[in-house]
N, C-alpha and C positions, 0 to 999 in steps of 0.2 A: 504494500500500500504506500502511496505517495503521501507527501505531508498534506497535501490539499486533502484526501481521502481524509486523512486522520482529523484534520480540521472539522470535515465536514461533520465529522460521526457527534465533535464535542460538545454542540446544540443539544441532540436529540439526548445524549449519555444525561448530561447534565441535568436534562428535566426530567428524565424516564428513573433515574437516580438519587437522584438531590430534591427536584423541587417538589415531582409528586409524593415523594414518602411525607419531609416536611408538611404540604399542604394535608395529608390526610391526619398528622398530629393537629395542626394548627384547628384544624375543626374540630376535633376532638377536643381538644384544650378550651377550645372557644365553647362547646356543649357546658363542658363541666363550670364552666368561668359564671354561665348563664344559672347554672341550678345552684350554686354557692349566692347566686345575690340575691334567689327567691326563694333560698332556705332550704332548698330542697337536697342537697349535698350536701354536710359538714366536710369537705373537702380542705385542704390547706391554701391558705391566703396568698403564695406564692403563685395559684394556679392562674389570676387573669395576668400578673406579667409572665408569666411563659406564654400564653398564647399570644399577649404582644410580642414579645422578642421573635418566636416562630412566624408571627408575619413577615418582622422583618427579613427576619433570613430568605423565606418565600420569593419576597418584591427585591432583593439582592441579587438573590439567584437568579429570579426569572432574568435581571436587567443583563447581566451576564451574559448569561446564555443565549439571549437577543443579540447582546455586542459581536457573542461569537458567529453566531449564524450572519449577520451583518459582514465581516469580515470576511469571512467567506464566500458570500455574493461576489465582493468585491475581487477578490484573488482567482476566483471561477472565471470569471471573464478577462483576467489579464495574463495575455500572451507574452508567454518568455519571448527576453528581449526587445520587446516594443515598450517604450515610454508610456507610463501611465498618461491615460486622459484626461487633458488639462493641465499637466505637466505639476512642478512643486507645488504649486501655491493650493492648487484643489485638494492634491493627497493628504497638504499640510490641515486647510479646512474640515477636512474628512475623520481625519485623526482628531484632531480641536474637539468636534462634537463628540467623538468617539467616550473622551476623556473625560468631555462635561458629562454627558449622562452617568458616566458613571460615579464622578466625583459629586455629580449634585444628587443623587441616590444615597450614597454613604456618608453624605453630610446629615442626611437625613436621623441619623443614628445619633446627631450632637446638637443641633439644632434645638432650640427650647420654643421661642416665640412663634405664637401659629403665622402670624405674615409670614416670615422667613422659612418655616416649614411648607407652605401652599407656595412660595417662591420656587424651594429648592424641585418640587415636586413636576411643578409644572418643566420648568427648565430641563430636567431631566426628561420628562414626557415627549417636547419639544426637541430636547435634541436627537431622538429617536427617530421622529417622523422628521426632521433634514436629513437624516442619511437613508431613512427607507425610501424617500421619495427620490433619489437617484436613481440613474435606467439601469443599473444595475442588481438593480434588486427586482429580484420576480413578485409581482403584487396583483394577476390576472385581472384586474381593473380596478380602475380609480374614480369612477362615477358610479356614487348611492345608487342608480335608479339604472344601472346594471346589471343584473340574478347574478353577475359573476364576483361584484363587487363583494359579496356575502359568503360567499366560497372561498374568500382571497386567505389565507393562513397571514399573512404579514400583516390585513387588518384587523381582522380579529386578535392577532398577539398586538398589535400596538394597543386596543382599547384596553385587553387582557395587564396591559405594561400602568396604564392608566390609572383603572382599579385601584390595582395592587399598591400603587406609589401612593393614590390620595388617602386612602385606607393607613398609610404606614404617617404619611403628615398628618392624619388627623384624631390618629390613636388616641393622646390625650383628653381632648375631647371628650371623642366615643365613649369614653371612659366615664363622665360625667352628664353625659344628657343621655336620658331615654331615647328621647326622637331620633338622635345620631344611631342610636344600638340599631333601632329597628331600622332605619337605611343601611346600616351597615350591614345587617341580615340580609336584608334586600340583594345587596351588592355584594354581600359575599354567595348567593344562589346562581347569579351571574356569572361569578367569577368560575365556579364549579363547574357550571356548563360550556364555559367557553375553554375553558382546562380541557374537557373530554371532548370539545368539539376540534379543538386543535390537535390532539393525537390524532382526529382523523384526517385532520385535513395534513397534517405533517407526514405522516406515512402516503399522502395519494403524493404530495408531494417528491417525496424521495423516490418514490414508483417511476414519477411521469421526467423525473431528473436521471435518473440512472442511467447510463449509458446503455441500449441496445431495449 
């Protein structure tokens, strides 16, 4: 296997390893977290920040393992020996966001004020969609009112990226309003479905990518 191969696998390894096990703790953590505040577990009180911290790792990983399938886009389509396209200063922009999303994701972890926490989140969000929306990246459409736009794996994980980050900035919160808990239900049933809708659409993926 070539290092491209091995790139390619580190997406799929990573979520298929890392982020689904996590995510199936993290809702479990979050069940128990739910019957400790309505009395209905005497559980230990360390239990709702574990299910925080497990988010984070979750919206970590996910971001990750985005960067790397991103990367990979990028190196798929570039032919040894030919000058990247757009020459230094795009690779350098490339890289820039590469770095912001993920530096403003794990700021996310030190951050206290909620401005700064919905800043870092967004920023991160945003610099995923400047590098997804290059032609290098396979996205089978980019207009809503498309059937295929709905199909696209790379839209579905950017909203999937979205979730996860505003969820991880606004944990404190959540923490203290009700009305938050129940949106946060909400969107984490979402977030559930769109997890198992992207193993499928990742695997048609890797099908219709495969060479032969």
């Amino acid at each position: 296997m070539t290092a491209l191969n091995w790139l390619a696998l580190l997406h799929p390894v990573l979520m298929i390893l890392f982020v689904y096990p996590v995510v199936g703790a993290t809702i479990r953590l979050g069940i128990l977290a739910r019957e400790r505040r309505l009395h209905l577990n005497p559980i230990a009180a360390t239990v709702p920040k574990e299910h925080t911290d497990h988010g984070r790792w979750v919206t970590s990983g996910t971001v990750v393992a985005v960067l790397f399938a991103l990367l990979w886009s990028f190196w798929h389509h570039q032919e040894p020996g030919v000058p990247f396209p757009g020459g230094l200063p795009r690779l350098l922009r490339l890289l820039s966001l590469g770095a912001l999303a993920l530096a403003a994701c794990l700021a996310l972890w030190r951050l206290r004020r909620p401005g700064r926490r919905a800043f870092a989140a967004l920023l991160s969000w945003g610099a995923l969609l400047g590098l997804g929306l290059e032609p290098e990246v396979w996205r089978l459409a980019d207009h809503p009112f498309d059937p295929a736009f709905w199909q696209s794996h790379f839209w579905a994980g950017w909203l999937l990226c979205g979730l996860l980050l505003f969820a991880m900035a606004a944990a404190p919160e959540i923490a203290r309003s009700e009305r938050l808990r129940t949106l946060h239900r909400q969107a984490a049933f979402l977030i559930a479905l769109l997890l198992a809708v992207q193993a499928i659409s990742g695997c048609r993926d890797l099908l219709q990518l495969a060479p032969g």
